[in-house]
N, CA, C and O atoms as a GROMACS GRO file, in nm:
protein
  448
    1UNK      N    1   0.442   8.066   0.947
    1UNK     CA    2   0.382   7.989   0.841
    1UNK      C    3   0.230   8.004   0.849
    1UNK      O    4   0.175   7.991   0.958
    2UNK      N    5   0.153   8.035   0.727
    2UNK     CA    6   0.032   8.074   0.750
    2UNK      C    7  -0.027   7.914   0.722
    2UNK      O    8   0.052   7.822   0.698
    3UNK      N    9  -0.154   7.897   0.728
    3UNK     CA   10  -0.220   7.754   0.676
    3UNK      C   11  -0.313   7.806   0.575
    3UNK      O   12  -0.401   7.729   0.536
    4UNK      N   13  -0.306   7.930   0.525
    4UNK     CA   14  -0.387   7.909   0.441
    4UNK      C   15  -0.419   8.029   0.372
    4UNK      O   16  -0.416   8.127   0.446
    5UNK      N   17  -0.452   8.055   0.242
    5UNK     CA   18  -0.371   8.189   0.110
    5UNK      C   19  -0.518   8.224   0.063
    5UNK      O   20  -0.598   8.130   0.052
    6UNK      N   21  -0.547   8.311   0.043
    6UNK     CA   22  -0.660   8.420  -0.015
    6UNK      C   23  -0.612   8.502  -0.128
    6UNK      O   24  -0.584   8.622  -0.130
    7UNK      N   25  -0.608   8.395  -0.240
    7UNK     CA   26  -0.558   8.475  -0.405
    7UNK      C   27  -0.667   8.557  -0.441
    7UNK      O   28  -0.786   8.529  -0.424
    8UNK      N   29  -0.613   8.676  -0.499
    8UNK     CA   30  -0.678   8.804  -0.532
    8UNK      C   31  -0.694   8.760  -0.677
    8UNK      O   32  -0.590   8.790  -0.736
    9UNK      N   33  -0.787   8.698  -0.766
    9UNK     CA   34  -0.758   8.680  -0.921
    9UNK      C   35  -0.826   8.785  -0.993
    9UNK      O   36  -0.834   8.772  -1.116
   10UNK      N   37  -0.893   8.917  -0.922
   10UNK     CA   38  -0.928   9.045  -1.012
   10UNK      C   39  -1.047   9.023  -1.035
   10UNK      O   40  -1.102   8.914  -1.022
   11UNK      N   41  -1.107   9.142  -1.077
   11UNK     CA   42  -1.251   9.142  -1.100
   11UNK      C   43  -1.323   9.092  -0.963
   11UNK      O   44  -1.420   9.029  -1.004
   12UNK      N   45  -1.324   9.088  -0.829
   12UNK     CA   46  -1.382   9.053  -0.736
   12UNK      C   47  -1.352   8.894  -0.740
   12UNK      O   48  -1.418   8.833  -0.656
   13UNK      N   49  -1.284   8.830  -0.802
   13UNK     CA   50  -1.267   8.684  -0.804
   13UNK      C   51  -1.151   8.651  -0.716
   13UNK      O   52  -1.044   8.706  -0.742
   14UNK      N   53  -1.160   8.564  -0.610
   14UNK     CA   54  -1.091   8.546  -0.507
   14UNK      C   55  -1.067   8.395  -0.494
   14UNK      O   56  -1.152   8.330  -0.554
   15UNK      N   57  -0.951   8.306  -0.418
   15UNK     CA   58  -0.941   8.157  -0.450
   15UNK      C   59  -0.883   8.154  -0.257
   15UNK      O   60  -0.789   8.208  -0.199
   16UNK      N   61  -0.979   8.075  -0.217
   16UNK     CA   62  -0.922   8.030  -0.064
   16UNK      C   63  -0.882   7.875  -0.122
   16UNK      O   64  -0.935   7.807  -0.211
   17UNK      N   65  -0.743   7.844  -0.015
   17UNK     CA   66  -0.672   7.757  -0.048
   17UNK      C   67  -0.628   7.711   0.111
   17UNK      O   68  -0.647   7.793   0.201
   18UNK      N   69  -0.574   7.592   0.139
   18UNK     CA   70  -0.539   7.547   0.243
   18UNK      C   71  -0.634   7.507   0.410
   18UNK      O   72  -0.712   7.412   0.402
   19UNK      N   73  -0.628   7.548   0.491
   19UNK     CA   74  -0.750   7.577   0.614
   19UNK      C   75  -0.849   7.598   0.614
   19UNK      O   76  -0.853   7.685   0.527
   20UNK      N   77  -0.984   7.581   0.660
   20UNK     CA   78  -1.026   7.701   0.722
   20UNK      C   79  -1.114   7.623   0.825
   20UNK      O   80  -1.206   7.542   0.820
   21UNK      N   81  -1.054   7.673   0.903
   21UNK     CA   82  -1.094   7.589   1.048
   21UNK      C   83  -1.104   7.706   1.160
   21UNK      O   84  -1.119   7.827   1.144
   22UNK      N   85  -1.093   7.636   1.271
   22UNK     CA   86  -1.083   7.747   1.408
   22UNK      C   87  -0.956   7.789   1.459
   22UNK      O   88  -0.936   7.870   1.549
   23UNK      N   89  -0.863   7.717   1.385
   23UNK     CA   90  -0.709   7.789   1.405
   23UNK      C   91  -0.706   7.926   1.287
   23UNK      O   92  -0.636   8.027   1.298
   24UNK      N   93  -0.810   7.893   1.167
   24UNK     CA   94  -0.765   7.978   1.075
   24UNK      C   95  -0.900   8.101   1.011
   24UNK      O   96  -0.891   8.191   0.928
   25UNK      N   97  -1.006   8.057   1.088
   25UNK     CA   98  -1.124   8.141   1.042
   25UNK      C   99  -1.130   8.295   1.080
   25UNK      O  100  -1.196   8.369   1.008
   26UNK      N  101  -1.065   8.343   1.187
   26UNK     CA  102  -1.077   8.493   1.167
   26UNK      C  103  -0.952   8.562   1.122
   26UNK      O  104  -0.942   8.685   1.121
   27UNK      N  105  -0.845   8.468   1.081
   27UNK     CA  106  -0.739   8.510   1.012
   27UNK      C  107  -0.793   8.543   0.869
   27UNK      O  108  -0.761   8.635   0.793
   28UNK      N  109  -0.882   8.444   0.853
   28UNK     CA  110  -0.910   8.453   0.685
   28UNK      C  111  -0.987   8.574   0.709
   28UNK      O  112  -0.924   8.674   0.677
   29UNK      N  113  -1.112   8.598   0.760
   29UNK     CA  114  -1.193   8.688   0.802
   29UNK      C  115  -1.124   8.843   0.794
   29UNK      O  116  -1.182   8.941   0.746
   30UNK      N  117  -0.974   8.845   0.856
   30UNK     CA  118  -0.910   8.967   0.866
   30UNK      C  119  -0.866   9.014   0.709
   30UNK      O  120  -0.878   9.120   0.647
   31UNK      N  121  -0.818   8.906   0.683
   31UNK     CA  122  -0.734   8.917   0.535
   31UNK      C  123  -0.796   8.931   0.402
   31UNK      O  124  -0.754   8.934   0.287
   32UNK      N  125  -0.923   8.939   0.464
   32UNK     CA  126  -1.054   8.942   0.360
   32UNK      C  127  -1.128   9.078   0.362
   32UNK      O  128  -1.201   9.112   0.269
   33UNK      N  129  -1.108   9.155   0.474
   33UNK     CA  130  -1.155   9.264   0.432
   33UNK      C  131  -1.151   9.351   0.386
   33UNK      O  132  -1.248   9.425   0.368
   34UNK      N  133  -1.017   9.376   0.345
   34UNK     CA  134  -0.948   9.503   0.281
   34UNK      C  135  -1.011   9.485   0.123
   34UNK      O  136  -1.090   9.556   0.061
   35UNK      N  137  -0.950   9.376   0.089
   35UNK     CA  138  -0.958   9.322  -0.090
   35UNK      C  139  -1.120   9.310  -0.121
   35UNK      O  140  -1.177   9.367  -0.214
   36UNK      N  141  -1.180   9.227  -0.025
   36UNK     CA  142  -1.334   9.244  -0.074
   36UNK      C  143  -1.409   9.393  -0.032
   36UNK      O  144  -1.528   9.408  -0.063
   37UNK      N  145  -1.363   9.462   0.014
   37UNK     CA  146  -1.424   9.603  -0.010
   37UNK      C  147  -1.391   9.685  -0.129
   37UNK      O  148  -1.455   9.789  -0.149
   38UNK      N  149  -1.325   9.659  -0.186
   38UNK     CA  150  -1.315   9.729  -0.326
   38UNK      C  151  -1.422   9.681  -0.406
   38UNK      O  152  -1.455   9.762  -0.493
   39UNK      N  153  -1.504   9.550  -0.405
   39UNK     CA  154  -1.599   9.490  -0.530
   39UNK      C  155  -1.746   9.503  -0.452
   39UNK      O  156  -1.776   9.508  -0.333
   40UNK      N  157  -1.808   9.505  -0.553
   40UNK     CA  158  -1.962   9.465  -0.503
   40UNK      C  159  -2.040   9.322  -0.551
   40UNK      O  160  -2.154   9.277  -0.534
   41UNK      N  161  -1.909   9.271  -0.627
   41UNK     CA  162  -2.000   9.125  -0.692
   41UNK      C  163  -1.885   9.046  -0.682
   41UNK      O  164  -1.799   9.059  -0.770
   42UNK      N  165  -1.860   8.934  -0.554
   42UNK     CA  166  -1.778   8.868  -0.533
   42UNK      C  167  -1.796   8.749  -0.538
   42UNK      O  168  -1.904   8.691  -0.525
   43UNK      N  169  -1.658   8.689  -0.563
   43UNK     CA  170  -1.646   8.512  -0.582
   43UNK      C  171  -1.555   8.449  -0.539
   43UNK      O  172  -1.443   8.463  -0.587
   44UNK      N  173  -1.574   8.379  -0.455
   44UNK     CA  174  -1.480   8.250  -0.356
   44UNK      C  175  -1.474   8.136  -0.415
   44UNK      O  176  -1.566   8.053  -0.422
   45UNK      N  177  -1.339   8.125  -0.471
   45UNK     CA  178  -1.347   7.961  -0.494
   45UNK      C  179  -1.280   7.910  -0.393
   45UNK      O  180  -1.177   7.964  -0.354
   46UNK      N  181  -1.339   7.778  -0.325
   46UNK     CA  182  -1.299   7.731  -0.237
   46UNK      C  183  -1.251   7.594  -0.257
   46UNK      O  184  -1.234   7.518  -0.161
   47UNK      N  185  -1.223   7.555  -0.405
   47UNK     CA  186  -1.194   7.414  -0.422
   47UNK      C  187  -1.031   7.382  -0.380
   47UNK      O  188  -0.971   7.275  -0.381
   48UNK      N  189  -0.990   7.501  -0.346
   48UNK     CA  190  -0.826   7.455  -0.276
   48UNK      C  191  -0.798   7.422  -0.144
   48UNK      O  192  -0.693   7.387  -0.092
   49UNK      N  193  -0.950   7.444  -0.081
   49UNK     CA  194  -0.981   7.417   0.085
   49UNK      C  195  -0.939   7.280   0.132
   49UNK      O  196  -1.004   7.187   0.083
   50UNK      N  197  -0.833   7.247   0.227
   50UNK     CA  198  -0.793   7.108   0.223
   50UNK      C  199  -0.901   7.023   0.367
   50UNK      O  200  -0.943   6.909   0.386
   51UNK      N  201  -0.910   7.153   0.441
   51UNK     CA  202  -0.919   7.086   0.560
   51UNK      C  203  -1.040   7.211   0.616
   51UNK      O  204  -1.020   7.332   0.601
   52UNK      N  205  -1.122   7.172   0.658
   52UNK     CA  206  -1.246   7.275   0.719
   52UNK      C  207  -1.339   7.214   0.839
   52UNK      O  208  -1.361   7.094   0.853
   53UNK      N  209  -1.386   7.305   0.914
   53UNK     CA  210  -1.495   7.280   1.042
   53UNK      C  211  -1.594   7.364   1.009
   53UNK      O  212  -1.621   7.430   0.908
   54UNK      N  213  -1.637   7.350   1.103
   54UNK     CA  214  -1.750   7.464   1.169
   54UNK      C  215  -1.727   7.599   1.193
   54UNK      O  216  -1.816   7.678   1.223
   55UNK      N  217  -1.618   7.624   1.182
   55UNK     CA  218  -1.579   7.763   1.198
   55UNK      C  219  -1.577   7.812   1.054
   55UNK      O  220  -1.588   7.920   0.996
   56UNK      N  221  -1.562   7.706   1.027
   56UNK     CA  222  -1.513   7.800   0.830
   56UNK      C  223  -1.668   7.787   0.760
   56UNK      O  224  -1.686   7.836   0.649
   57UNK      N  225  -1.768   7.725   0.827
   57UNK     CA  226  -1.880   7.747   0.783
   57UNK      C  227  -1.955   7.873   0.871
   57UNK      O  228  -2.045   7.937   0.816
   58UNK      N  229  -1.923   7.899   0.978
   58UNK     CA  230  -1.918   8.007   1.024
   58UNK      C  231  -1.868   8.169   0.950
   58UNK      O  232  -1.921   8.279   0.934
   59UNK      N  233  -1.726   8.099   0.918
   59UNK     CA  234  -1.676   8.223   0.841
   59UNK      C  235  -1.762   8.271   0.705
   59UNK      O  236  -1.770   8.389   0.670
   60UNK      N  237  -1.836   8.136   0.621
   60UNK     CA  238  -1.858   8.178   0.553
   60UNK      C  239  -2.016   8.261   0.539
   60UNK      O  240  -2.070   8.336   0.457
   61UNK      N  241  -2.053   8.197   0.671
   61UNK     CA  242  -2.224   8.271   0.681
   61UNK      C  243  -2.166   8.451   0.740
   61UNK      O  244  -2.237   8.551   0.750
   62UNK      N  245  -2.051   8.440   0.764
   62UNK     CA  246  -2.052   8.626   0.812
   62UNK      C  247  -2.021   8.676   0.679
   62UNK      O  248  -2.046   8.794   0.655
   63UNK      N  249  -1.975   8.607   0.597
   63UNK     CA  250  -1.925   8.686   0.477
   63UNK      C  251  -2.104   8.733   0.409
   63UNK      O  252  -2.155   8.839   0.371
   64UNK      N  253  -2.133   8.651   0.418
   64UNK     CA  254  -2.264   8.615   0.374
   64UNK      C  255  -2.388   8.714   0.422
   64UNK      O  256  -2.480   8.762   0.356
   65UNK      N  257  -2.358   8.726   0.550
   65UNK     CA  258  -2.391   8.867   0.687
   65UNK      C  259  -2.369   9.003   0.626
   65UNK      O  260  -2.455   9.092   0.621
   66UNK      N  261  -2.238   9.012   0.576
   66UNK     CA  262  -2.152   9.169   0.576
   66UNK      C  263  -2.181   9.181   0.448
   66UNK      O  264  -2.168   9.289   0.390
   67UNK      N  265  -2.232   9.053   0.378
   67UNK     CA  266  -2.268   9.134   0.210
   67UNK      C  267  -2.374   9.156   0.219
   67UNK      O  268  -2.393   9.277   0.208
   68UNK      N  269  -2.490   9.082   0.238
   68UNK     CA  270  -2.602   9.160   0.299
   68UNK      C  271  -2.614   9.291   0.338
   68UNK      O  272  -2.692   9.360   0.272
   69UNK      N  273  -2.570   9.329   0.407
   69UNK     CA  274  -2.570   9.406   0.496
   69UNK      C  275  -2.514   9.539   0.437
   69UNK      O  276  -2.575   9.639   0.475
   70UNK      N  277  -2.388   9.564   0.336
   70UNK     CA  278  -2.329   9.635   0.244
   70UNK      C  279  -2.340   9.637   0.092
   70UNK      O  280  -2.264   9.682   0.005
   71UNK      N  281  -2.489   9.558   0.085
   71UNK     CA  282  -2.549   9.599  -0.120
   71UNK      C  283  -2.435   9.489  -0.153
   71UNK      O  284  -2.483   9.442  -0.256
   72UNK      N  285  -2.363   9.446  -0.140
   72UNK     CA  286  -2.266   9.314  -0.260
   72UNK      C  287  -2.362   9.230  -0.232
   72UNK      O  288  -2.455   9.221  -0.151
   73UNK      N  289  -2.282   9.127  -0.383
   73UNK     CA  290  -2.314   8.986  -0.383
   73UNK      C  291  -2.188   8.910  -0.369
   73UNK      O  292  -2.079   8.943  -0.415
   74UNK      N  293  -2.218   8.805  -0.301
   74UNK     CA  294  -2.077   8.689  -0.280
   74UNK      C  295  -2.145   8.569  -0.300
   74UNK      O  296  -2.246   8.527  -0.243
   75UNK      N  297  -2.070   8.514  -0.396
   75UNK     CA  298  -2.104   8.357  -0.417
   75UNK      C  299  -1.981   8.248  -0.412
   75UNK      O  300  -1.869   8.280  -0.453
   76UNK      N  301  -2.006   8.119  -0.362
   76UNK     CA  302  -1.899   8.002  -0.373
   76UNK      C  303  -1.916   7.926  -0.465
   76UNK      O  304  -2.014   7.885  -0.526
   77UNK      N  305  -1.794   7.910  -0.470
   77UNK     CA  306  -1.820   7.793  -0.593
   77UNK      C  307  -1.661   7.668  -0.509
   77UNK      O  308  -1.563   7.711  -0.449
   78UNK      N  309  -1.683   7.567  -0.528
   78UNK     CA  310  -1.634   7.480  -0.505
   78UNK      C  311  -1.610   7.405  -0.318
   78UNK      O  312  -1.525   7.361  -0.240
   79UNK      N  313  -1.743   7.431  -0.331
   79UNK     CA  314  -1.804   7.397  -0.184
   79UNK      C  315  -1.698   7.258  -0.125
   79UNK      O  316  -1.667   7.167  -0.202
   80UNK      N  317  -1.653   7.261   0.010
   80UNK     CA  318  -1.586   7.130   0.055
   80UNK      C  319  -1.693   7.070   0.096
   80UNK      O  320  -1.767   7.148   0.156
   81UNK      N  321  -1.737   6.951   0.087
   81UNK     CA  322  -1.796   6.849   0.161
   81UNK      C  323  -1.799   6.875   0.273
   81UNK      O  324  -1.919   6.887   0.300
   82UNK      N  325  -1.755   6.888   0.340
   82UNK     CA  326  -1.737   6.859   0.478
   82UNK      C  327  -1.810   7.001   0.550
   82UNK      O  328  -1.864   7.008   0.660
   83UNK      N  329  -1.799   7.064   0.491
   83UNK     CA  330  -1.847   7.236   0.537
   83UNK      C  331  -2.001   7.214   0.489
   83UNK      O  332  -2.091   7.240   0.569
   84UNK      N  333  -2.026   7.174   0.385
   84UNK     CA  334  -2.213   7.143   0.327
   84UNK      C  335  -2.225   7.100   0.421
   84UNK      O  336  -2.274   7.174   0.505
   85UNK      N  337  -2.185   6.945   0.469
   85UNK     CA  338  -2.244   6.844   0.534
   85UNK      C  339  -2.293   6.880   0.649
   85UNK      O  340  -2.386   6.819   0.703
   86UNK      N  341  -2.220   7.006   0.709
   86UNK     CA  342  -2.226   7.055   0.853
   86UNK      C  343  -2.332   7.161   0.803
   86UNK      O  344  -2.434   7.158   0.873
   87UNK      N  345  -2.335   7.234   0.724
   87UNK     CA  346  -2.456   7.308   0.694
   87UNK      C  347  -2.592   7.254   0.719
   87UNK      O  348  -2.680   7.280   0.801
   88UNK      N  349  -2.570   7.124   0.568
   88UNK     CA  350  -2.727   7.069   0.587
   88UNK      C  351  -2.750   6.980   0.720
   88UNK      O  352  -2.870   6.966   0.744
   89UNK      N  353  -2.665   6.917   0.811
   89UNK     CA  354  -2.694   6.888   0.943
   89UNK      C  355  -2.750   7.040   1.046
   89UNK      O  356  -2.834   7.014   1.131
   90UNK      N  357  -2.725   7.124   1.041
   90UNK     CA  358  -2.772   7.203   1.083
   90UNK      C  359  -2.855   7.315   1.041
   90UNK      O  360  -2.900   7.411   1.103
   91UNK      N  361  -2.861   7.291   0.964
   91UNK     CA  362  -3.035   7.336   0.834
   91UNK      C  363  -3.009   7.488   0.800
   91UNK      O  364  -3.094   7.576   0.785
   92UNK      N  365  -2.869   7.497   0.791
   92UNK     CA  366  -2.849   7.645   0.717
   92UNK      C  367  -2.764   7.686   0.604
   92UNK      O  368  -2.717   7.799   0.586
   93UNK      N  369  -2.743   7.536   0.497
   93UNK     CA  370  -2.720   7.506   0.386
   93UNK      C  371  -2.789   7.652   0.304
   93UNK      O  372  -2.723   7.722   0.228
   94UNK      N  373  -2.950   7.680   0.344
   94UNK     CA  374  -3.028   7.771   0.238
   94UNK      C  375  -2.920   7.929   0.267
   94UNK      O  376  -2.903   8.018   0.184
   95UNK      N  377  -2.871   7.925   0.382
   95UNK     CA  378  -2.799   8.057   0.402
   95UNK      C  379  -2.661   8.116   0.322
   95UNK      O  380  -2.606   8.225   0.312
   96UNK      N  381  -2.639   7.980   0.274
   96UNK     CA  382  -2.506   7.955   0.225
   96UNK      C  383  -2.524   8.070   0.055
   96UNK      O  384  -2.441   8.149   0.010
   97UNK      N  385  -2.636   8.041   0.008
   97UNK     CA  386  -2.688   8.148  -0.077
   97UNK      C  387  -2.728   8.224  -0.110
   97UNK      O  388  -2.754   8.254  -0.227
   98UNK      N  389  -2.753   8.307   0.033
   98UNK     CA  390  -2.853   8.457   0.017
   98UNK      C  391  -2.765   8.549   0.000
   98UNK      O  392  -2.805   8.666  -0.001
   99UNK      N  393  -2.612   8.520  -0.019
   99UNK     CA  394  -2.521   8.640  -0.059
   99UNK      C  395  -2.549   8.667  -0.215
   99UNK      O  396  -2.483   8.740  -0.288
  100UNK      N  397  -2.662   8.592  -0.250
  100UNK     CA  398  -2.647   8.609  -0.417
  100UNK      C  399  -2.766   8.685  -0.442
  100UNK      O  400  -2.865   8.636  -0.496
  101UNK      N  401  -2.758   8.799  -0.404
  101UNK     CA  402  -2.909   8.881  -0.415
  101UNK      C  403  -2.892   8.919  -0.538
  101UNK      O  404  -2.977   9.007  -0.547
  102UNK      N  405  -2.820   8.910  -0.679
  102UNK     CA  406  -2.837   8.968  -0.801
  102UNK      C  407  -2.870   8.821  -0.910
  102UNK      O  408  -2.894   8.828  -1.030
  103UNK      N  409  -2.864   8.720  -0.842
  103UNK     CA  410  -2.835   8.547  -0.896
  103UNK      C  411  -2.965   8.569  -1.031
  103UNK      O  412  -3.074   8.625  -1.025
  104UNK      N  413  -2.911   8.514  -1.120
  104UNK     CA  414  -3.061   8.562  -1.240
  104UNK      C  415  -3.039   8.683  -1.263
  104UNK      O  416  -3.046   8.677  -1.386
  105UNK      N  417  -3.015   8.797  -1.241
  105UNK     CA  418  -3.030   8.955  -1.300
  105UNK      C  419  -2.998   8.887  -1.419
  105UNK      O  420  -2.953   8.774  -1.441
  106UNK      N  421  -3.033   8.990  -1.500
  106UNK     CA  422  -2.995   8.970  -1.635
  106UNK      C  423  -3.012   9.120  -1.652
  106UNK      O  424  -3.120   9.170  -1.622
  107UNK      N  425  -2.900   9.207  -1.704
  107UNK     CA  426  -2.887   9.335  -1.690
  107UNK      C  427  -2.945   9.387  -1.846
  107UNK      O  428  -2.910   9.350  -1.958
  108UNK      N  429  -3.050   9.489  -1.802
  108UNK     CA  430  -3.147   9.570  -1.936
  108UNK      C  431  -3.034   9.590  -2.113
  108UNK      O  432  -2.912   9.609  -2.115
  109UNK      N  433  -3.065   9.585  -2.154
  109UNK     CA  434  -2.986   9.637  -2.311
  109UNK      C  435  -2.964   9.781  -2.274
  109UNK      O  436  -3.040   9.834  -2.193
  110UNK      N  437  -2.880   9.836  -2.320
  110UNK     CA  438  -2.821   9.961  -2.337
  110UNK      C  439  -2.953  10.013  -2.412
  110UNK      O  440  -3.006   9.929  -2.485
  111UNK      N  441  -3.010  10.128  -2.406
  111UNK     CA  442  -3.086  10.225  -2.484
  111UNK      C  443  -3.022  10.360  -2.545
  111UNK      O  444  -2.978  10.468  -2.504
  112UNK      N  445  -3.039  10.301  -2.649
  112UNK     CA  446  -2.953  10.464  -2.706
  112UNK      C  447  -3.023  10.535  -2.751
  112UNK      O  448  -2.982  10.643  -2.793
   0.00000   0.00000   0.00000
C-alpha cells in the first residue's frame, strides 16, 4: 500500500495526493523523476496533501534544487499549512519560489 499518488495530468501538470512525510519523501522523490524529465515548465498541486513534515518541505526545496540546476521551472500551487509554517519558521519560505525562474515572462508576439 503506497501513502501517497503522483497524478500525471499532462502538459507538465502533476497532483501530489496523500503523504509526504519521512516515511514517504524519497519515494515521492523517486517517482518523480522519470515524468518530470520530459517537461521544462512544471506544476505540483499539492492541495490533496493530507499529512506533511519537514521532509516533504525538504522534498520540495530539492525539486526546487534539480530545476535550477536543469533550465525548468516548477511551481506549487496549493501549499499545506503545515509545510509553509515550517518554511517560514525556518526562513526558507523565499526558496519555496525560485523554481519559478520564467514567473512574469510574457512570451514576444510571433513576427512574421
Amino acid at each position: 500500500m503506497t501513502d501517497f499518488s503522483l497524478e500525471d495530468r499532462g502538459d507538465g501538470n502533476f497532483a501530489l495526493s496523500g503523504n509526504m512525510s519521512f516515511d514517504t519523501a524519497e519515494k515521492i522523490l523517486q517517482a518523480s523523476e522519470g515524468p518530470f524529465e520530459d517537461h521544462t515548465r512544471i506544476e505540483v498541486d499539492l492541495s490533496g496533501v493530507k499529512q506533511s513534515d519537514s521532509a516533504g518541505l525538504a522534498l520540495l526545496l530539492e525539486w526546487v534544487t534539480w530545476a535550477n540546476h536543469t533550465v525548468r521551472e516548477i511551481r506549487f500551487s496549493g501549499m499545506p499549512d503545515r509545510v509553509m509554517a515550517i518554511a517560514k519558521t525556518t526562513e526558507v519560505d523565499g526558496l519555496l519560489t525560485r523554481g519559478e525562474r520564467w514567473a512574469g515572462f510574457i512570451e514576444a508576439p510571433e513576427i512574421l
